[in-house]
PDB file of N, CA, C and O in Angstrom, chain B, residues numbered from 101:
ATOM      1  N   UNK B 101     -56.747 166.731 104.326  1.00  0.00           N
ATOM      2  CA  UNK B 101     -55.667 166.438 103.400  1.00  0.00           C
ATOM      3  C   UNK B 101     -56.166 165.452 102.352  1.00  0.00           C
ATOM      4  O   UNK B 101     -56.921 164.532 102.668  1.00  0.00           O
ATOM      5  N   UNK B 102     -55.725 165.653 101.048  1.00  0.00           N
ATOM      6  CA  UNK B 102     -56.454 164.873 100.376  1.00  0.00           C
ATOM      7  C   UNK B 102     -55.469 163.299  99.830  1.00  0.00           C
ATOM      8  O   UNK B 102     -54.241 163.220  99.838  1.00  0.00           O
ATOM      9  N   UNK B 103     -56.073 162.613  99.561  1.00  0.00           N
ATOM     10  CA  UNK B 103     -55.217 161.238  99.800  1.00  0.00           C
ATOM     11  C   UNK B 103     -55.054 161.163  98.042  1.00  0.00           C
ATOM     12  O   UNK B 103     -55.949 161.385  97.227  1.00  0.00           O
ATOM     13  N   UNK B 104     -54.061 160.898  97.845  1.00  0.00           N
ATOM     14  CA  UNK B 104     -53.628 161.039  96.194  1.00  0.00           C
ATOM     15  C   UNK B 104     -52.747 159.666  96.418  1.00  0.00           C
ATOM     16  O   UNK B 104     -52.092 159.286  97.389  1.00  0.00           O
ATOM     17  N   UNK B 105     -53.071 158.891  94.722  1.00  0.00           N
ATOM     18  CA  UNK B 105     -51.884 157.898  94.428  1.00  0.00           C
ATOM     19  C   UNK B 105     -50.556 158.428  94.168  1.00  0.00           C
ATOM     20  O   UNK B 105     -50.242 159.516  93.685  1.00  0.00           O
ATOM     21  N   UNK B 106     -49.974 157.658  94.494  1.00  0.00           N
ATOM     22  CA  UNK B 106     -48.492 157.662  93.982  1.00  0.00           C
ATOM     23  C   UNK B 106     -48.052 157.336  92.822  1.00  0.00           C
ATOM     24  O   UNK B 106     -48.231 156.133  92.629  1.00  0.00           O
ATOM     25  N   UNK B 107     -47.335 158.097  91.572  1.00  0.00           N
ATOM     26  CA  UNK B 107     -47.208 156.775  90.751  1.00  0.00           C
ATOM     27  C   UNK B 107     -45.662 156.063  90.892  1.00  0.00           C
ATOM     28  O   UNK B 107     -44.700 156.494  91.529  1.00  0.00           O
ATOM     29  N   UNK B 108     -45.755 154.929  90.143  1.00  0.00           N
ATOM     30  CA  UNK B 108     -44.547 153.656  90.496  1.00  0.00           C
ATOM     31  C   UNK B 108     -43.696 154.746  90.203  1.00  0.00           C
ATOM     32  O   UNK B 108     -43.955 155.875  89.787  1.00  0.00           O
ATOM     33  N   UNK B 109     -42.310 154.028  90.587  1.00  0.00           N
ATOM     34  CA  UNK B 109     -41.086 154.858  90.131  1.00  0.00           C
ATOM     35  C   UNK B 109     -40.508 154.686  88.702  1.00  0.00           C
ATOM     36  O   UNK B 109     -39.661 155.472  88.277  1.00  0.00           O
ATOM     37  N   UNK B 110     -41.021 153.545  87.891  1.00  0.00           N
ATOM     38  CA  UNK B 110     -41.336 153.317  86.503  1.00  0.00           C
ATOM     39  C   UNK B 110     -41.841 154.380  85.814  1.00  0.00           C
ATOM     40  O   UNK B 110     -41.462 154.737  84.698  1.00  0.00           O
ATOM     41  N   UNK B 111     -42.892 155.001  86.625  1.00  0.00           N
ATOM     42  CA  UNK B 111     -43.475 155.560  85.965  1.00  0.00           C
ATOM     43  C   UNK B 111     -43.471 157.518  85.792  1.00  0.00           C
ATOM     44  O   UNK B 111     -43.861 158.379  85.003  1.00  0.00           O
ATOM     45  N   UNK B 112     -42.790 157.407  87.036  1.00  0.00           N
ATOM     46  CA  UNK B 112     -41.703 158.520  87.304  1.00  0.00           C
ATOM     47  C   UNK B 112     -40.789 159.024  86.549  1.00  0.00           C
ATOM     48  O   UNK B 112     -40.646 160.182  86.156  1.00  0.00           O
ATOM     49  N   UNK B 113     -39.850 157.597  86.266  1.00  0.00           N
ATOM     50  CA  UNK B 113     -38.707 157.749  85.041  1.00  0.00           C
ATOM     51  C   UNK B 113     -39.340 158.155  83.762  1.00  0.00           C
ATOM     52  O   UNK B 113     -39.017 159.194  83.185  1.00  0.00           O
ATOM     53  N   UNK B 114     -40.314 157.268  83.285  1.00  0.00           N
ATOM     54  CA  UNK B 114     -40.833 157.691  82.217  1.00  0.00           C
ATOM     55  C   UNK B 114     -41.100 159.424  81.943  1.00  0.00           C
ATOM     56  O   UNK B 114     -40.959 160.067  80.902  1.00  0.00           O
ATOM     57  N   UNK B 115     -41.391 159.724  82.854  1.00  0.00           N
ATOM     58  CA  UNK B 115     -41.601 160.918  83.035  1.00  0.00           C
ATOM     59  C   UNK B 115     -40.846 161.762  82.995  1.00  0.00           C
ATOM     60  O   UNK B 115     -40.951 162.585  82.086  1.00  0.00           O
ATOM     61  N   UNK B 116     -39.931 161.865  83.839  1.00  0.00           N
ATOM     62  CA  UNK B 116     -38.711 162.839  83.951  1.00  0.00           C
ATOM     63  C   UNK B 116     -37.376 162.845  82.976  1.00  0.00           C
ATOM     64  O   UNK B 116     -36.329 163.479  83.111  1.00  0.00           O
ATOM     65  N   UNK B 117     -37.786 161.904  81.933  1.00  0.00           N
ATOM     66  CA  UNK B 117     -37.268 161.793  80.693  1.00  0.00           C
ATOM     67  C   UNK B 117     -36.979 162.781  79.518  1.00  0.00           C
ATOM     68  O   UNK B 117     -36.042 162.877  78.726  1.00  0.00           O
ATOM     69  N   UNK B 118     -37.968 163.377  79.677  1.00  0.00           N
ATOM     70  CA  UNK B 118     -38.109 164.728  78.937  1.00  0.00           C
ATOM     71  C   UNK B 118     -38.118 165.569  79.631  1.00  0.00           C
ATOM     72  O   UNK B 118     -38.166 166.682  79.107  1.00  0.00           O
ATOM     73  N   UNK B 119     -38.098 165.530  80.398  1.00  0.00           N
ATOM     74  CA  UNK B 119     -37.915 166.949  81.533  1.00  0.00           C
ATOM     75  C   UNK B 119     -36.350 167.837  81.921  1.00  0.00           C
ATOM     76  O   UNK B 119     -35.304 167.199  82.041  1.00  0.00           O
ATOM     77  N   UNK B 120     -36.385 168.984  82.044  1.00  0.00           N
ATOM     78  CA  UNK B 120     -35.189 169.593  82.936  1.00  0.00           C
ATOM     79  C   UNK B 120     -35.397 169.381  83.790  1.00  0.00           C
ATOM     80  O   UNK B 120     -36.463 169.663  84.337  1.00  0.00           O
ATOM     81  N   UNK B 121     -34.207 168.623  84.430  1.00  0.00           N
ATOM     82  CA  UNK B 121     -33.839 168.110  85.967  1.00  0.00           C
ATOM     83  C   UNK B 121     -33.484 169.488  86.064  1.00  0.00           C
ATOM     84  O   UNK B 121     -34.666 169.688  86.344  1.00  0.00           O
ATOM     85  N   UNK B 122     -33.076 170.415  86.094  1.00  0.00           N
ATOM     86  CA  UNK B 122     -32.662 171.442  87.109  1.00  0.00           C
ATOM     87  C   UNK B 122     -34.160 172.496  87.535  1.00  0.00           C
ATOM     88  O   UNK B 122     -34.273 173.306  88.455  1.00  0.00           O
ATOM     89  N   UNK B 123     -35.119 172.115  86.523  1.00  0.00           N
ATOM     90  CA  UNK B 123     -36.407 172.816  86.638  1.00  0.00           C
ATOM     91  C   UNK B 123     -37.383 171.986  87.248  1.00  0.00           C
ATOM     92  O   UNK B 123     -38.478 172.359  87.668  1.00  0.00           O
ATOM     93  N   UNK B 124     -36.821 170.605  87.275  1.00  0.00           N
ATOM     94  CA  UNK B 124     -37.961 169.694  88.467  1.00  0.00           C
ATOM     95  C   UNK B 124     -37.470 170.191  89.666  1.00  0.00           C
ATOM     96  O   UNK B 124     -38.258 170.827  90.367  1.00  0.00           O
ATOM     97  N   UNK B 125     -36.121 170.004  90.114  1.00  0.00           N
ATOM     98  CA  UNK B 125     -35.493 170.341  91.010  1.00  0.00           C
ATOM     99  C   UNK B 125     -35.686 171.434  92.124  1.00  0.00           C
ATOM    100  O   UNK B 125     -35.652 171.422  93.354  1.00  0.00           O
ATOM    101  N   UNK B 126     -35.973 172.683  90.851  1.00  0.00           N
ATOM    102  CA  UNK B 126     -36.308 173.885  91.164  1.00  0.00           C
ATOM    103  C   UNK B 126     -37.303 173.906  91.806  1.00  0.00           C
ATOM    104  O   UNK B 126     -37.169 174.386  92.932  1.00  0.00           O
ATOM    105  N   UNK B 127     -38.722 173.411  91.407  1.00  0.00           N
ATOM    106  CA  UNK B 127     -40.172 173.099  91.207  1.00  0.00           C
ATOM    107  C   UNK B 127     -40.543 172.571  92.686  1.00  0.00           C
ATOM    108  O   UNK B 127     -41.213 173.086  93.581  1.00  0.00           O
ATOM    109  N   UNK B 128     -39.743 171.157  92.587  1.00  0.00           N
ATOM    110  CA  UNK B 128     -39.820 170.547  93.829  1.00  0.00           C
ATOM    111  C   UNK B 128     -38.996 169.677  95.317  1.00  0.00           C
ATOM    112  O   UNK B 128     -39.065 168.640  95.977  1.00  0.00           O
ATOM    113  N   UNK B 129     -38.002 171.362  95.179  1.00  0.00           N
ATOM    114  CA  UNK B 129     -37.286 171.139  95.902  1.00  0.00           C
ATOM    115  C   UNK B 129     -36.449 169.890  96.466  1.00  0.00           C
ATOM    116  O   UNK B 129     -36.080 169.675  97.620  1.00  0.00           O
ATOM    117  N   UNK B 130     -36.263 169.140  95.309  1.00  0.00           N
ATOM    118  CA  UNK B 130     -35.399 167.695  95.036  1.00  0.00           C
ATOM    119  C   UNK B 130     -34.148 168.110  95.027  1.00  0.00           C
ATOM    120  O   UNK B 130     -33.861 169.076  94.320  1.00  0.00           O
ATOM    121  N   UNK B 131     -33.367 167.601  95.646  1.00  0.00           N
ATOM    122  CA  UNK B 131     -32.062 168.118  94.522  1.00  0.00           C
ATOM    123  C   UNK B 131     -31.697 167.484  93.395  1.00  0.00           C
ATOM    124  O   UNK B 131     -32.281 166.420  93.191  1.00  0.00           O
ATOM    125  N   UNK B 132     -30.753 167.891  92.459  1.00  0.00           N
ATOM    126  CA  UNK B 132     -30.780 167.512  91.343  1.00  0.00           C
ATOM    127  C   UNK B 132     -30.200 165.817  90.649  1.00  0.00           C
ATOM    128  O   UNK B 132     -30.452 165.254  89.584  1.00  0.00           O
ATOM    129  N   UNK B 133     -28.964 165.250  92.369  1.00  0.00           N
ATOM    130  CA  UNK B 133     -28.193 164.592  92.485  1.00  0.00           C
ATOM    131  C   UNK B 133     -29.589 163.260  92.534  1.00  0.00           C
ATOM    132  O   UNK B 133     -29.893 162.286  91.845  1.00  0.00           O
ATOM    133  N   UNK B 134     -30.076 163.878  93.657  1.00  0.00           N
ATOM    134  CA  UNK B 134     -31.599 162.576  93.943  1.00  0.00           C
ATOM    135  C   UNK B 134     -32.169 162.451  92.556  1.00  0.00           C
ATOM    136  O   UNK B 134     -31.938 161.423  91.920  1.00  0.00           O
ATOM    137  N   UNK B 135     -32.986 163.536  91.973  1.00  0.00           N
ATOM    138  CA  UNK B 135     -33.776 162.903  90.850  1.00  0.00           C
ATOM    139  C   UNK B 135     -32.567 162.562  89.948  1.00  0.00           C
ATOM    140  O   UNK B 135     -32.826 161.458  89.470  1.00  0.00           O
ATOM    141  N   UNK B 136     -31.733 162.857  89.628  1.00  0.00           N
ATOM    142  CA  UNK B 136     -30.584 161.829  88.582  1.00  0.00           C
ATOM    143  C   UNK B 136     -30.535 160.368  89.033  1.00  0.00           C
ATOM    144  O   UNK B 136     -30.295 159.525  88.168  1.00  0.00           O
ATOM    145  N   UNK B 137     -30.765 159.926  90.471  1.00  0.00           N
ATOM    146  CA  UNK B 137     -30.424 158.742  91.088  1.00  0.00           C
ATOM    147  C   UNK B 137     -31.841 158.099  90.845  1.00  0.00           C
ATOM    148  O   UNK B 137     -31.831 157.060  90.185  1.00  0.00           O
ATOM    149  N   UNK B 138     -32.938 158.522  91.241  1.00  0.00           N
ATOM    150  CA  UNK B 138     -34.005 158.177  90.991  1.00  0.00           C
ATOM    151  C   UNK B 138     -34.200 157.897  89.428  1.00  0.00           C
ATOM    152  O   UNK B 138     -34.886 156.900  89.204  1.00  0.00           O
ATOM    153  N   UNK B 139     -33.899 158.337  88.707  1.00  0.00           N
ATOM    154  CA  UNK B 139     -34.185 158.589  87.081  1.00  0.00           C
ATOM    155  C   UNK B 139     -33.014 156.919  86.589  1.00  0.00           C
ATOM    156  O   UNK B 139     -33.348 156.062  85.771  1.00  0.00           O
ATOM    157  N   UNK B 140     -31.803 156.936  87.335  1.00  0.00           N
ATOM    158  CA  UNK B 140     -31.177 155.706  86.938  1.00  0.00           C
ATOM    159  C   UNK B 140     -31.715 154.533  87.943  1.00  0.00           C
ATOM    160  O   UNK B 140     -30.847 153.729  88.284  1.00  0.00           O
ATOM    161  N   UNK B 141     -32.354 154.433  88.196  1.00  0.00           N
ATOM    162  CA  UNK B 141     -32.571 153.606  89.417  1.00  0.00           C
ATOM    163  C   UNK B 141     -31.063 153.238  90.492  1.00  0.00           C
ATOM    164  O   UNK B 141     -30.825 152.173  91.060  1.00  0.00           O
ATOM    165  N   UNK B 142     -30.458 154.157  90.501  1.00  0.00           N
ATOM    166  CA  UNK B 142     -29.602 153.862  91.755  1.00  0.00           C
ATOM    167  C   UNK B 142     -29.483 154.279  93.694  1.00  0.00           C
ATOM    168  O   UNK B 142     -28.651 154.506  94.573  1.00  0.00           O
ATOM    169  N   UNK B 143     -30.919 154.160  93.474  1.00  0.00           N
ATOM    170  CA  UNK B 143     -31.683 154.743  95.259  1.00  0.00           C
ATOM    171  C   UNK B 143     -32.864 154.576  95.435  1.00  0.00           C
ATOM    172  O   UNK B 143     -33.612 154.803  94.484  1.00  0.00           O
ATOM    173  N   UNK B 144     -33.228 154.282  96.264  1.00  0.00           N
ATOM    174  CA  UNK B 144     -34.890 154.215  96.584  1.00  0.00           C
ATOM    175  C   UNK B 144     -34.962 155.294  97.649  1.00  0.00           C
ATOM    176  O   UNK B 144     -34.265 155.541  98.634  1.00  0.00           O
ATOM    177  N   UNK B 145     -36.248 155.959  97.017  1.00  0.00           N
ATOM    178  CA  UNK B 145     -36.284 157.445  97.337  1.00  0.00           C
ATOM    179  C   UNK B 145     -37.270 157.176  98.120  1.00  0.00           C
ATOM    180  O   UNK B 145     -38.059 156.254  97.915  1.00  0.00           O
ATOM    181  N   UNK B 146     -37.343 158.477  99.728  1.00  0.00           N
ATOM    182  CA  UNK B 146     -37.988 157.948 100.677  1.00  0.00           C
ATOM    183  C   UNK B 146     -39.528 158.323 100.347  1.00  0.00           C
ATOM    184  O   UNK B 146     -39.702 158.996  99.331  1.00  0.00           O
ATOM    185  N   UNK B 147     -40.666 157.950 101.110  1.00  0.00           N
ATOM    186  CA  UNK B 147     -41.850 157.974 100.589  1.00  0.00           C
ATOM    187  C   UNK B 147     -42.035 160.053 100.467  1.00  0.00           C
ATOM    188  O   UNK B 147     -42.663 160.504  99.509  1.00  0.00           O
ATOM    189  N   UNK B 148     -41.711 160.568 101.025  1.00  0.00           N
ATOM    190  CA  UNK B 148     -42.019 162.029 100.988  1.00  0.00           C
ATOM    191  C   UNK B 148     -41.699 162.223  99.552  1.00  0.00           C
ATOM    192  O   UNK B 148     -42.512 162.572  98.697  1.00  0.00           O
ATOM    193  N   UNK B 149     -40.031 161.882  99.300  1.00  0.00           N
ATOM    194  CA  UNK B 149     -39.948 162.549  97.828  1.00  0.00           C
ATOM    195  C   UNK B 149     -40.520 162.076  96.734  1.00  0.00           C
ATOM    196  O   UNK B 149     -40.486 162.710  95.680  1.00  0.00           O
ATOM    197  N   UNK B 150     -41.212 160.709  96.874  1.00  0.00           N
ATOM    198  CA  UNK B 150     -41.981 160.405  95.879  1.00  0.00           C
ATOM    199  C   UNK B 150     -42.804 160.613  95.619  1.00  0.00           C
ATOM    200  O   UNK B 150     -43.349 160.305  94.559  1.00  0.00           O
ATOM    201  N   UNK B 151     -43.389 161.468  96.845  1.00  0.00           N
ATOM    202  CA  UNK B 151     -45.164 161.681  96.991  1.00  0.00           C
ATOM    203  C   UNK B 151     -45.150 163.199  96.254  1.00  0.00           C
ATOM    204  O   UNK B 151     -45.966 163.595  95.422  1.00  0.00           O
ATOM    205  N   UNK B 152     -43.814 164.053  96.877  1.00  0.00           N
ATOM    206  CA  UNK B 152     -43.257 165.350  96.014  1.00  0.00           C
ATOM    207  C   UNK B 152     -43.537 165.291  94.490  1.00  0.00           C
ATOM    208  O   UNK B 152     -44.468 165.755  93.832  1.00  0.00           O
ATOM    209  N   UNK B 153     -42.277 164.470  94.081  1.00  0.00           N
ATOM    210  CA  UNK B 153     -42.251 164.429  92.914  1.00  0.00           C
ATOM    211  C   UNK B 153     -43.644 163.728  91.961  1.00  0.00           C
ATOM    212  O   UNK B 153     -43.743 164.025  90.770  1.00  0.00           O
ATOM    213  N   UNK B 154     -44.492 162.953  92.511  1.00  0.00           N
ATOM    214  CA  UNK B 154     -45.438 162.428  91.926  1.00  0.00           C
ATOM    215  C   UNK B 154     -46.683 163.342  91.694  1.00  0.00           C
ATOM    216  O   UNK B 154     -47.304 163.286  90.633  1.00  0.00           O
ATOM    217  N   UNK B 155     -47.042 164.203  92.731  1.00  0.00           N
ATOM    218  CA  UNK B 155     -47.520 165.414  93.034  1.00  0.00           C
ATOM    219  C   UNK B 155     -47.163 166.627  91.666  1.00  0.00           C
ATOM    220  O   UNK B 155     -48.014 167.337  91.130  1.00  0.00           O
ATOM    221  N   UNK B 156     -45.931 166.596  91.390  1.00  0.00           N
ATOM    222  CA  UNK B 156     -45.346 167.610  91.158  1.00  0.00           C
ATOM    223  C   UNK B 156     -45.705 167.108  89.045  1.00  0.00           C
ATOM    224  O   UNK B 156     -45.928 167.911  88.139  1.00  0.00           O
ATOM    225  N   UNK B 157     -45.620 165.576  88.948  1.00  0.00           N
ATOM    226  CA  UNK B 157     -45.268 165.404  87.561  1.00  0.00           C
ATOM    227  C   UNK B 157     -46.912 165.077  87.327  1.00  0.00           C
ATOM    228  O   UNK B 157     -47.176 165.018  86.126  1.00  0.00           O
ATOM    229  N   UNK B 158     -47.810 164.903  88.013  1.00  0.00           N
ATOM    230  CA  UNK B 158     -49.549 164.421  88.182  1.00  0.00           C
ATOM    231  C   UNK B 158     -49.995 166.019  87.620  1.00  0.00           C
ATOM    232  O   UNK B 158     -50.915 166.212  86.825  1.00  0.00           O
ATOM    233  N   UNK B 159     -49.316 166.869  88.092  1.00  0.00           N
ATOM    234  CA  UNK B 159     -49.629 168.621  87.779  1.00  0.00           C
ATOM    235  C   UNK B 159     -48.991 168.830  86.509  1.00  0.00           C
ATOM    236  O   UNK B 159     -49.560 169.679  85.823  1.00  0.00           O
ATOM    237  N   UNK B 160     -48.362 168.503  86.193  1.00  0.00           N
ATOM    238  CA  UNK B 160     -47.266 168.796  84.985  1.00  0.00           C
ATOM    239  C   UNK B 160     -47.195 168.151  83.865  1.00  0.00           C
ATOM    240  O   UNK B 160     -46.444 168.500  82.954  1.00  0.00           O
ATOM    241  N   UNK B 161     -48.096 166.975  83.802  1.00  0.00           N
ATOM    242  CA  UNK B 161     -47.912 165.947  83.093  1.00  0.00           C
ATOM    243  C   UNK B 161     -48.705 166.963  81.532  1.00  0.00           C
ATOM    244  O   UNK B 161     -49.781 167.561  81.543  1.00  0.00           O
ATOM    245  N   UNK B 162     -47.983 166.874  80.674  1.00  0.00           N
ATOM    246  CA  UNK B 162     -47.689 167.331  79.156  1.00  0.00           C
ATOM    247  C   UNK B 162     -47.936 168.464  79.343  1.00  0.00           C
ATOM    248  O   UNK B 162     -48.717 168.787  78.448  1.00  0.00           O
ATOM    249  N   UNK B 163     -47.704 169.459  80.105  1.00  0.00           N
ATOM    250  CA  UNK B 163     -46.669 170.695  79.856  1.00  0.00           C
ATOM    251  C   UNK B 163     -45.543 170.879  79.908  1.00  0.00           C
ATOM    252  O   UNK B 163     -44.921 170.463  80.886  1.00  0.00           O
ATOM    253  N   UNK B 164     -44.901 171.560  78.884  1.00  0.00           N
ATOM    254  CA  UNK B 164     -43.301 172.076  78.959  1.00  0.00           C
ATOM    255  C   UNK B 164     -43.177 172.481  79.986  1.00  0.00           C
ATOM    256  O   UNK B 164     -43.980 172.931  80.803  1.00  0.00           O
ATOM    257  N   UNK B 165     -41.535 172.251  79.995  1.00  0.00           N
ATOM    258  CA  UNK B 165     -41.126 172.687  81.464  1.00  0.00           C
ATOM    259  C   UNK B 165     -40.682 173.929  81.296  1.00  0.00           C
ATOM    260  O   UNK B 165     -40.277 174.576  82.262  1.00  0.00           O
TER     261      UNK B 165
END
């Protein structure tokens, strides 16, 4: 398994800023309610979905969604 950083959840938001939440969602099986909560900072998301979503935006990073 290969050991990958995480990035901050700063850096997450930044990210999912321009993005369709219903096509991250889609992508990586988040639901849409979590990354909205994550995106306002109102939850701390458990280490899996961050490793998901960090995974998911590390692959994606400046392609359209």
């Amino acid at each position: 398994m290969e050991n990958r950083n995480i990035l901050s959840l700063n850096r997450m938001r930044e990210m999912l800023a321009d993005r369709n939440i219903s096509s991250v969602s889609r992508n990586t099986g988040i639901n849409r309610v979590t990354l909205s909560q994550i995106m306002n900072g109102t939850t701390d998301p458990k280490y899996s979905t961050m490793e998901r979503l960090s995974n998911y935006l590390e692959e994606k990073h400046g392609q359209p969604e």
